[in-house]
MIDOSE-1310 file (N, C-alpha, C; in nm, 2 decimals, decimal comma, always signed):
residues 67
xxxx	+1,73/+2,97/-1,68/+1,67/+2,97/-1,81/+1,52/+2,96/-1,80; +1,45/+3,04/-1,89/+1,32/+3,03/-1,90/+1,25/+2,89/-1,95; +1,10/+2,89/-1,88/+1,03/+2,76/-1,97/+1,02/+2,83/-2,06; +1,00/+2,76/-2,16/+0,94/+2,76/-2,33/+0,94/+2,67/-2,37
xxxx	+0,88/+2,67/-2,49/+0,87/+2,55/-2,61/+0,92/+2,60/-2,70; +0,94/+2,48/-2,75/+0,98/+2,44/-2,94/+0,94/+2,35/-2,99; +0,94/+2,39/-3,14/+0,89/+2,29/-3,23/+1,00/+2,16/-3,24; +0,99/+2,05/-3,27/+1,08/+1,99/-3,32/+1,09/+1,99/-3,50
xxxx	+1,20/+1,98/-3,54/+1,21/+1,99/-3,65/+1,20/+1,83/-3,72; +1,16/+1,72/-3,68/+1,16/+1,61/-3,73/+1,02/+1,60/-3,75; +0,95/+1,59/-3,61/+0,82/+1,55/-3,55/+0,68/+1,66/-3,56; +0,74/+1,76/-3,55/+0,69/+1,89/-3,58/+0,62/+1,87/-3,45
xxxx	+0,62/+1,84/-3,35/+0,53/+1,88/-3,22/+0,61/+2,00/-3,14; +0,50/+2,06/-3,10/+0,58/+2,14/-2,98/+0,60/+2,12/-2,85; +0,73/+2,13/-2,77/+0,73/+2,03/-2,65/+0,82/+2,12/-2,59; +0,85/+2,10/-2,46/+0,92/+2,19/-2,34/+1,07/+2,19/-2,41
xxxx	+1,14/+2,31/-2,31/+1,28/+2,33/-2,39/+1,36/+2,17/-2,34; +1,33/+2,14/-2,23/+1,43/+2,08/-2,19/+1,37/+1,85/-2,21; +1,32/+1,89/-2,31/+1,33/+1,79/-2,43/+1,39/+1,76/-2,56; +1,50/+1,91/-2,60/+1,59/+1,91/-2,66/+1,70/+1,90/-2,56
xxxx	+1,82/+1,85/-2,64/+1,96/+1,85/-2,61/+2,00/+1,98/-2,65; +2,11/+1,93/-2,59/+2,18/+2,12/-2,59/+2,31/+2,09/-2,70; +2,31/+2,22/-2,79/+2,38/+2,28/-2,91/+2,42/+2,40/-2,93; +2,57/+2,42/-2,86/+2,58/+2,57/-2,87/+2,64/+2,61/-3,02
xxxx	+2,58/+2,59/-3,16/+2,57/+2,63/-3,23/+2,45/+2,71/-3,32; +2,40/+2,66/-3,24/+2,24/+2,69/-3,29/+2,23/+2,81/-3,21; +2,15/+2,91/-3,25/+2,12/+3,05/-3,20/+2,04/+3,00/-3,07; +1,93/+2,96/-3,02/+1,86/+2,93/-2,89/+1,93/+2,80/-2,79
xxxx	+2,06/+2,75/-2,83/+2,17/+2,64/-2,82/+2,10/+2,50/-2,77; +2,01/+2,48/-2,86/+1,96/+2,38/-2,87/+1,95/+2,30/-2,99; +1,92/+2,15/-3,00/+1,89/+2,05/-3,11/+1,82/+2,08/-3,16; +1,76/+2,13/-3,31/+1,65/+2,10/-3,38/+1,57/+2,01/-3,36
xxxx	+1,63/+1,89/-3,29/+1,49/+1,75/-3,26/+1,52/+1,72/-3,16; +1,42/+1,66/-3,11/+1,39/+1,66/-2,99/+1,43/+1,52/-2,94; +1,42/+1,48/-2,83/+1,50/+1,36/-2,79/+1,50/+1,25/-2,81; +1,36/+1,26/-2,87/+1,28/+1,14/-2,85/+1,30/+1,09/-2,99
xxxx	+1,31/+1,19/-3,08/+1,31/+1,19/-3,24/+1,43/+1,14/-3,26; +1,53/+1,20/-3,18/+1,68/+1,15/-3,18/+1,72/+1,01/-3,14; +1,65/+0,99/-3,05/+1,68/+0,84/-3,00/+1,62/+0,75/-3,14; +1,49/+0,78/-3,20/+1,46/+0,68/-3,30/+1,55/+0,68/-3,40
xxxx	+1,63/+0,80/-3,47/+1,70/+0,79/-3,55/+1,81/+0,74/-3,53; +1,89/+0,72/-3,43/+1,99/+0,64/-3,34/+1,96/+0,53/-3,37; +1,84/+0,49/-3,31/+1,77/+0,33/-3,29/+1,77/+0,32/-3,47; +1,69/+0,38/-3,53/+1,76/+0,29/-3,69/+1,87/+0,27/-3,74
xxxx	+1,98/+0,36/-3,73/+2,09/+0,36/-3,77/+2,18/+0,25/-3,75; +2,14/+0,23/-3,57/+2,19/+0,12/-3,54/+2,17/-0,02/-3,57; +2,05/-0,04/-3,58/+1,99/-0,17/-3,71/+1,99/-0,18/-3,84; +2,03/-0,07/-3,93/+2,06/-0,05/-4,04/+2,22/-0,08/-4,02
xxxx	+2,30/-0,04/-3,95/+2,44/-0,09/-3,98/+2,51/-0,14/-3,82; +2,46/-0,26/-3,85/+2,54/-0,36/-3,67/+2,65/-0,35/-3,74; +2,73/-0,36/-3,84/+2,91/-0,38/-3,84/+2,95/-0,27/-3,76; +2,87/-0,16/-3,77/+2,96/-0,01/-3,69/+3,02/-0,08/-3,60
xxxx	+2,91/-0,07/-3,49/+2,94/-0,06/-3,35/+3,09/-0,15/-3,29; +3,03/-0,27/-3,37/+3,18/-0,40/-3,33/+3,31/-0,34/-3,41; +3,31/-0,29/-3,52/+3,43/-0,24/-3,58/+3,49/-0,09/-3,49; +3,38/-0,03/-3,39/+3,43/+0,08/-3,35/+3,45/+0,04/-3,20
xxxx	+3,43/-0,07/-3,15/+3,46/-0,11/-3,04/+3,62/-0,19/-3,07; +3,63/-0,23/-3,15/+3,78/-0,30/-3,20/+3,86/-0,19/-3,21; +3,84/-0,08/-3,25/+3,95/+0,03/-3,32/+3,92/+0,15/-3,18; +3,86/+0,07/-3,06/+3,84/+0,17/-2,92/+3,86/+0,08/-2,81
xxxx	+3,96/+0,00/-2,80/+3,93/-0,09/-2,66/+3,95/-0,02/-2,55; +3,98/+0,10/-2,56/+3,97/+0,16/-2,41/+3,84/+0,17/-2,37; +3,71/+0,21/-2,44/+3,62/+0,23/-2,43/+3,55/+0,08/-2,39; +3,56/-0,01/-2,42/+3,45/-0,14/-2,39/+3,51/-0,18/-2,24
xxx	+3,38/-0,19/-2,20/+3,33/-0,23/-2,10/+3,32/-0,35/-2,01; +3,45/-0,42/-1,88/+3,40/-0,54/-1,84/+3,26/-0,56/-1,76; +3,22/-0,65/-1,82/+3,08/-0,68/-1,77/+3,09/-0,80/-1,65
């Protein structure tokens, strides 16, 4: 794959390809935002609703993890 850039569609900066995630729906099969943008939106979501996570860990115990 070639270098290039893209814009991000959140942040509007333009940054190397491989600062997006990959999307094979998208014509260039990449994320509209970039990773960084994504991780913040993650990071509020997750502090806007803590019931998720524990209600999706109960209805997934395959998935949790002995520590």
């Amino acid at each position: 794959m070639e270098d290039y850039n893209k814009k991000c569609g959140k942040c509007g900066v333009e940054k190397p390809h491989t600062e997006f995630n990959r999307h094979k729906a998208n014509k260039d099969g990449l994320q509209h935002r970039c990773k960084s943008c994504v991780k913040e939106l993650n990071k509020q979501y997750r502090l806007s609703n803590p019931e998720y996570g524990k209600l999706w860990l109960q209805s997934n115990p395959n998935y949790s993890r002995e520590w």
